[in-house]
N, C-alpha and C positions, 0 to 999 in steps of 0.2 A: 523295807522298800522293795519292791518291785525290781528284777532286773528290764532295762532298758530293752529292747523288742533286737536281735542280729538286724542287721542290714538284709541278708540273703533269707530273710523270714515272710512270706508271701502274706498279702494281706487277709482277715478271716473270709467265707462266704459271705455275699450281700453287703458287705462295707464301698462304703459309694467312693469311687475312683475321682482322681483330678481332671475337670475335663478339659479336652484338648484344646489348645490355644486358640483362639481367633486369629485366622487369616488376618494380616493387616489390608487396607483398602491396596497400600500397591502392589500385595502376592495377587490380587484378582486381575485379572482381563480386564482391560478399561472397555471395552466394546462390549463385555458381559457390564461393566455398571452402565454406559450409555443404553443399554437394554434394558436392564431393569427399570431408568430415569424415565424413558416413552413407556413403557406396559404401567406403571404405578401412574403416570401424570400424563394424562389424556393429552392435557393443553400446551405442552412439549412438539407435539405433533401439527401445531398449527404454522409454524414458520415454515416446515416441513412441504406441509400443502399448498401455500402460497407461493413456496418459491416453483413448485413443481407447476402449480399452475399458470401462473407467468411465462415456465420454460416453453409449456402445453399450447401458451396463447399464440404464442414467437411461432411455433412450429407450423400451428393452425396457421397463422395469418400469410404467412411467408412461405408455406407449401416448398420448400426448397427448390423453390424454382428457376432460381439464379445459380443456385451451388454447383458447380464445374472446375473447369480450368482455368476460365477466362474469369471466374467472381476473384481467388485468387492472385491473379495479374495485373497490371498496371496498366490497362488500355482503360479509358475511363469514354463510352459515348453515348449518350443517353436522348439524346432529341436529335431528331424527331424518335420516340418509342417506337420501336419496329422488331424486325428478323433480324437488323443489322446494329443493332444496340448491343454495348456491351459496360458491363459494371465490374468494373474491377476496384478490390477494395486495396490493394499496395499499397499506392501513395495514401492514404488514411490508414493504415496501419503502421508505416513507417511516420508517422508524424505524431500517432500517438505514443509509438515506442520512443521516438525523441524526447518527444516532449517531458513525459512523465519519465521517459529514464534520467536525464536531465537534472528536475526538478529531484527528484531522490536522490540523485549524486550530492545535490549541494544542500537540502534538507539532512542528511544523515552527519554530513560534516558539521554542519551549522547547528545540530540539536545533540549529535554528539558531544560537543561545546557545553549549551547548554544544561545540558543533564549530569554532564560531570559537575559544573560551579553549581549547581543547585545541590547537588547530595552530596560534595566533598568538601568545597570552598567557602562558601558563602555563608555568613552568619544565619539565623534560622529566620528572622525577620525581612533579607532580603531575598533568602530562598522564596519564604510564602508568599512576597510579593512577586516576585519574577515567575513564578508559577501561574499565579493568578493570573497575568499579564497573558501569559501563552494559552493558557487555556482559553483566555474569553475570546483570543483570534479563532476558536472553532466556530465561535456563533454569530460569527461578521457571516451574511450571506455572501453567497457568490457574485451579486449581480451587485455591490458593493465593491468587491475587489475590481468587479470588471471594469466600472465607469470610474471609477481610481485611476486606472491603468491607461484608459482610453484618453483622461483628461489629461492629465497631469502628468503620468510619465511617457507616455508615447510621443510628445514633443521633443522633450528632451534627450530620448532615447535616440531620434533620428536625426536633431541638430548637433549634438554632441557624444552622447555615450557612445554610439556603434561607428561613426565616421573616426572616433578616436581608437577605439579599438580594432578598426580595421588596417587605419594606419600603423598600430603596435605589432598587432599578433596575424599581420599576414601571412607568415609563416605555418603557422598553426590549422591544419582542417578544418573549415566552419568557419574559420574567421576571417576568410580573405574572401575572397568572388568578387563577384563585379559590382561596380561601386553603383548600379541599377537597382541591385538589390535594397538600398536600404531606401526606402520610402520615408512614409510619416513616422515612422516610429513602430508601427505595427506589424509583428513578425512573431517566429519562433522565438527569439532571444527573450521578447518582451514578455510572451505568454510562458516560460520556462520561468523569470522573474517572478513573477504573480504566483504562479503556480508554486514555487517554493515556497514563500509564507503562507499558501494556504495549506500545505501540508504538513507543515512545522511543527504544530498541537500537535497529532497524532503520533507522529513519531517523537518528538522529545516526552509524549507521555508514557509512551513504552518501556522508551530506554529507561528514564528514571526512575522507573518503578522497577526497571531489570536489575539496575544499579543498588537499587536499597536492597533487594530482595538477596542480594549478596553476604552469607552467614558473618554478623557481627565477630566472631570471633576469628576467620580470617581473614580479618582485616588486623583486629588487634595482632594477630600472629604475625604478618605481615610490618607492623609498625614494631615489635619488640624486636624485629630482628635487624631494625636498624636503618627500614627502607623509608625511605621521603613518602607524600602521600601522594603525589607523581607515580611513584615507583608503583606502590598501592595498588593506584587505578590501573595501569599501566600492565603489570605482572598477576595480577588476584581478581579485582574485580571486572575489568575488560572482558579478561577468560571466563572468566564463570559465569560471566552475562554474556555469552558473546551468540546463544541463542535466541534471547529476548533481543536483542540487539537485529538480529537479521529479521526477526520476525516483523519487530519495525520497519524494515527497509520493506517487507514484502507489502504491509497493510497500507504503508506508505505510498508504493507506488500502484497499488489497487485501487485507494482512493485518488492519485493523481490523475491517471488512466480514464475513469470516468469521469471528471470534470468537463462541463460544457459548456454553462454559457459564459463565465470568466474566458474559456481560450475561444469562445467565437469571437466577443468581443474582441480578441486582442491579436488571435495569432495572422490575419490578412486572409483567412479566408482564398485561398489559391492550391488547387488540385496539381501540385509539382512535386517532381522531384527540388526538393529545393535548393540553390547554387550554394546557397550561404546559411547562418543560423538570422542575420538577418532579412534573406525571403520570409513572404508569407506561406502557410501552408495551410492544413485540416489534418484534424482527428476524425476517429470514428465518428465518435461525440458532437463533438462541436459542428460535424458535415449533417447528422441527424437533427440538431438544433438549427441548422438553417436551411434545409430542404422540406422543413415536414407541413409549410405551408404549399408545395409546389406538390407536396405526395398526392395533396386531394385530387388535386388536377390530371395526374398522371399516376392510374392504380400501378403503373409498371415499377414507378418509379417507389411509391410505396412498399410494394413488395421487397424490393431490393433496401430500404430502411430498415425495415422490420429485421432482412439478413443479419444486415450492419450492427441491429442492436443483441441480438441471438451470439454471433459473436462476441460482441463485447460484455455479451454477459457470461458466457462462458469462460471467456479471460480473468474475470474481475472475482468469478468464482475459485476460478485455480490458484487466481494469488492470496486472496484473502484464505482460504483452505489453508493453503501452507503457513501465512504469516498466523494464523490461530495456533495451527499446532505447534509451532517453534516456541511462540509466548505462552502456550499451555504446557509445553514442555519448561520452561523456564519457572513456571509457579509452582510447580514438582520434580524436586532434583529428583527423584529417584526414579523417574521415567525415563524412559531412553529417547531421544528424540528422533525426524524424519530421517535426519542425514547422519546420523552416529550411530 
């Protein structure tokens, strides 16, 4: 037999080497594979241009001719259209930050909830149905939830729910002011209501899928050591999801944000600072949902819509941007995310 070849014995000439390993996809630059994904697939680039043409149209139409000091500020005077008009978007941007911060505060609680009994609690049969159940509320139209709300709970709202809670929690900011404020029913309070179930789908789909996507074996790791499945959620899978989790809150309130004709219908339609949650108010939205019949009539006033929506699409981009990356950071642990 043959001795065995040393160790420190170099291979002969022309003997073909091991070749060198393949990079894994997460040693490469994710910006070098989004690169190669537009150069290989043309048709990648088509959302690209659409949205860029939309930003192009907002630019065009609306000539930024409002943009100052005063578009920012809360002087709101528009008729008669003149030298001495002025459009300030404040109170419409404070009504949309209300509203839709709001609505996400008690969507993230409420699907919080939700997404834990469905992937921890719940036998598998009442998982799939209470699944089903949330998801088909994404495909109620809007203008559904709005005459809902306008019908049915906007009576109630202001014979009972808000005169009862004003009496409880006067104490509390937002919940006391002047007993003026509560009208038919129709206000912030009611359109923040509405608005929570319609954002509900979106974020309890997030999280649940942030939730499962949490490595089966730290969980088991987690259960051998003695923890409740309390503890579980609570110490292992909260943390580990807790990027999918926020990306929810952001997509969440992207999609709240934009909502319009549900909060025309509901929030009272009134250009204030509002005294209470239930005054009426406007969003960006919902004030471009009911002006854009009055735009034909007054190009001045058009122009300053078009502003209104130019912003809001810049807003609605920044947040959904970020709520992507946090849930795309969550489907690949081994990415780093925006804020870590």
């Amino acid at each position: 037999m043959e001795p065995a070849p040393s160790q420190g014995v170099r291979p002969a000439e022309g003997t073909l080497k091991e070749p060198a390993p393949t990079p894994s996809p997460s040693d490469v630059s994710w910006l070098h594979q989004y690169w190669k994904a537009v150069v290989s697939s043309p048709i990648s680039l088509v959302p690209l241009f659409l949205l860029a043409f939309v930003g192009g149209v907002l630019l065009w139409a609306s000539e930024l001719h409002n943009f100052g000091t005063s578009f920012w500020g809360t002087y709101w005077n528009w008729i008669p259209p003149g030298p001495g008009s002025s459009y300030g978007i404040g109170y419409f941007a404070l009504g949309s930050v209300l509203t839709a911060g709001l609505a996400i505060l008690l969507a993230t609680i409420l699907s919080l909830a939700m997404a834990i009994s469905i992937v921890v609690y719940l036998p598998p049969i009442a998982s799939r149905v209470l699944t089903l159940f949330t998801d088909l509320l994404a495909g109620i139209p809007s203008v559904v939830f709005g005459i809902w709300g306008f019908v049915i709970l906007a009576p109630y709202f202001g014979r009972t729910l808000e005169p009862s809670l004003r009496d409880a929690l006067f104490w509390i900011p937002g919940f006391g002011g002047p007993e003026y404020a509560i009208g038919g029913g129709t206000g912030i309070l009611l359109a923040v209501f509405v608005l929570t179930i319609m954002v509900i789908p979106i974020t309890t789909a997030v999280m649940r899928e942030s939730l499962r996507a949490v490595p089966h074996s730290a969980v088991e790791a987690g259960l051998a050591l003695g923890a409740t499945r309390w503890e579980v959620v609570r110490r292992v899978r909260m943390p580990m999801a807790r990027q999918g989790i926020s990306g929810a809150l952001f997509l969440g309130f992207g999609r709240a944000i934009g909502e319009s004709v549900a909060v025309a219908m509901l929030i009272g339609a009134t250009p204030q600072l509002p005294p209470s949650l239930y005054a009426g108010g406007y969003t960006i939205a919902s004030y471009i949902l009911d002006q854009q019949d009055s735009a034909f009539v007054y190009p001045i006033l058009l122009q300053v819509l078009v502003e209104f929506a130019l912003v809001l699409l810049l807003i609605t981009l920044a947040v959904n941007l970020v709520g992507h990356w946090l849930t795309r950071d969550q489907r690949s642990p081994g990415r780093r995310g925006l804020f870590s």
